[in-house]
N, C-alpha and C positions, 0 to 999 in steps of 0.2 A: 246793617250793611250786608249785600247778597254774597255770597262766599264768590271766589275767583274761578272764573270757566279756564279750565284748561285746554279742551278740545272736545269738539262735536264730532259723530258718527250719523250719518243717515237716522239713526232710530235712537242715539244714546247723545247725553248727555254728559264731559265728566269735568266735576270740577272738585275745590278745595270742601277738606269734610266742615260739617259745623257743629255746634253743641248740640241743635235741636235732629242731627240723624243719630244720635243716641242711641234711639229706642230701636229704630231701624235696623242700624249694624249691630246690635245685640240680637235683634233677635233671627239676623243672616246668621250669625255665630251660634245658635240656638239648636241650628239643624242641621241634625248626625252626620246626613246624607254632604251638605255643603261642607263644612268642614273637616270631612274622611279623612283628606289629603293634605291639608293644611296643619304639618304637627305644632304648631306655635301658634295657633288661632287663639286668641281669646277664649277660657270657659267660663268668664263671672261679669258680670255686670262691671265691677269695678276695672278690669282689664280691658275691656272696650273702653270707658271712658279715659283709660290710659294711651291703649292704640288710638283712638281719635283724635286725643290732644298732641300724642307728638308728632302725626301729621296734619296738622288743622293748617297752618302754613308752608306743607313740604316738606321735607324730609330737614329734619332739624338742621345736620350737617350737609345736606345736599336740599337747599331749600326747591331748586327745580325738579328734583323727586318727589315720590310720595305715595301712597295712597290714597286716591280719589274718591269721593261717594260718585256713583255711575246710577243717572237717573234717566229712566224707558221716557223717552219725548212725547210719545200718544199720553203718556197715562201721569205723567210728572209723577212716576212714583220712585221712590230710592228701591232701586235692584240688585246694585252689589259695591263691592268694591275694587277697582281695577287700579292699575298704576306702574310705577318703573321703582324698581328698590335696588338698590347699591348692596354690596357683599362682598368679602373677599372672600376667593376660591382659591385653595392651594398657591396662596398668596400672591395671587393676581385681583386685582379690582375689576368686577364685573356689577354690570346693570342687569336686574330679571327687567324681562315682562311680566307682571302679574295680573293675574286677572281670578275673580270670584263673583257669583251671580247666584240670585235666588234660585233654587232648584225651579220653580214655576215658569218660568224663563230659560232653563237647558232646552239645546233642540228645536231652538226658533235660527241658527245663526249667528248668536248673537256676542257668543266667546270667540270667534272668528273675527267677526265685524271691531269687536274693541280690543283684541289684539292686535290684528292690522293696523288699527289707527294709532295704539300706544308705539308700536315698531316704528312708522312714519316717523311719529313726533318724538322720537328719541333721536331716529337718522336724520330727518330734516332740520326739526325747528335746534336740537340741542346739538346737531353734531358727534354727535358719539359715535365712535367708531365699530361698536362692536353692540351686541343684545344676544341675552340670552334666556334660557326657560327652564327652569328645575322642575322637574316632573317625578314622582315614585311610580316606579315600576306599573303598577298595576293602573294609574291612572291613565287609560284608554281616551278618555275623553280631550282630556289638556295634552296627549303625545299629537293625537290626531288636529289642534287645535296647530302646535308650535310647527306641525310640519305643514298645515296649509300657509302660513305666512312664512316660509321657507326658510327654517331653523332646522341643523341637520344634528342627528346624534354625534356629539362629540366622544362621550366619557360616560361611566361611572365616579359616582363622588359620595362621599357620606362626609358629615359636619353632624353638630351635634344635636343636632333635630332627627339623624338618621341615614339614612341614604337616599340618594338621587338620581335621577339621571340628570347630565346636561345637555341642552339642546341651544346653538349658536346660531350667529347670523351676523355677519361682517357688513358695514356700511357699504352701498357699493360706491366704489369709488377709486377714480384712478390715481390718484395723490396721496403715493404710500408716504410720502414724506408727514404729513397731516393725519395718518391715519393713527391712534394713539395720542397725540399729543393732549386732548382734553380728558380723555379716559383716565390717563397716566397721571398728569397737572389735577384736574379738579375733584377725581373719585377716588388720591389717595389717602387712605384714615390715617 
């Protein structure tokens, strides 16, 4: 059975992970350079196969979340893994946008192009009132990334992975009555 498309991009692909991208997101998880910024990335073989099963259908308690395998449409190859992850911050429930790609692929557009489309399909298809982007300091690349799909510097934050920045983005929308109620109802732990 072909795993579940969740959303297409001009040049990307993203859908639900499978058993056989294994090998793939182990060995995204592999290089130094990808995972810098990512302090809870995967380091062993067996901890990808753990990250891939508790999103293979979504996000266990948020099954409309997750992280996606994100496959380049020219080449049908697995290039990273992008997606929307649930968190609580300073005990508000927030959605990231996430997004990770093979270093061979930085510099083409293409953290832009599948951020873009994860922020739509969080604001459109799911309604969610709010997104946002954790970024450490020195990550140049993802600040420059969350501000072209118009995520502004909220804060400083550290959890226990370390420190953060956050970066936000409010659904737009005129119906503050609405605004919150699915955030609040469906992404509390």
């Amino acid at each position: 059975m072909e795993p579940m498309t969740i959303l297409e991009t001009p040049r990307l692909i993203l859908r639900h992970l499978a058993p056989d991208d294994l090998d793939n997101l182990f060995a995204l998880y592999c290089d130094p350079q990808v995972v810098k910024y990512i302090p809870d990335a995967p380091r062993t073989r067996e901890e990808t196969r753990e990250e891939l099963e508790w999103h293979m259908n979504g996000h266990p308690r948020h099954p409309e979340l997750g992280l996606w395998a994100t496959i380049h449409k020219e080449t049908n190859r697995f290039i990273g893994r992008c997606g929307l992850l649930p968190w609580t911050i300073d005990g508000r429930p927030e959605v990231e946008v996430a997004y990770l790609l093979a270093r061979d692929h930085w510099g083409q557009g293409l953290g832009t192009e599948v951020a873009r489309a994860i922020l739509g399909y969080g604001f459109e298809q799911l309604r969610l009132s709010r997104l946002v982007c954790l970024v450490e300091r020195e990550n140049l690349a993802s600040i420059k990334v969350a501000t072209k799909i118009g995520m502004v510097f909220e804060k400083e934050g550290s959890d226990d992975k370390g420190p953060f920045l956050l970066y936000a983005r409010e659904r737009p929308s005129t119906d503050q009555a609405a605004r919150g109620t699915l955030r609040a109802n469906s992404l509390a732990e």
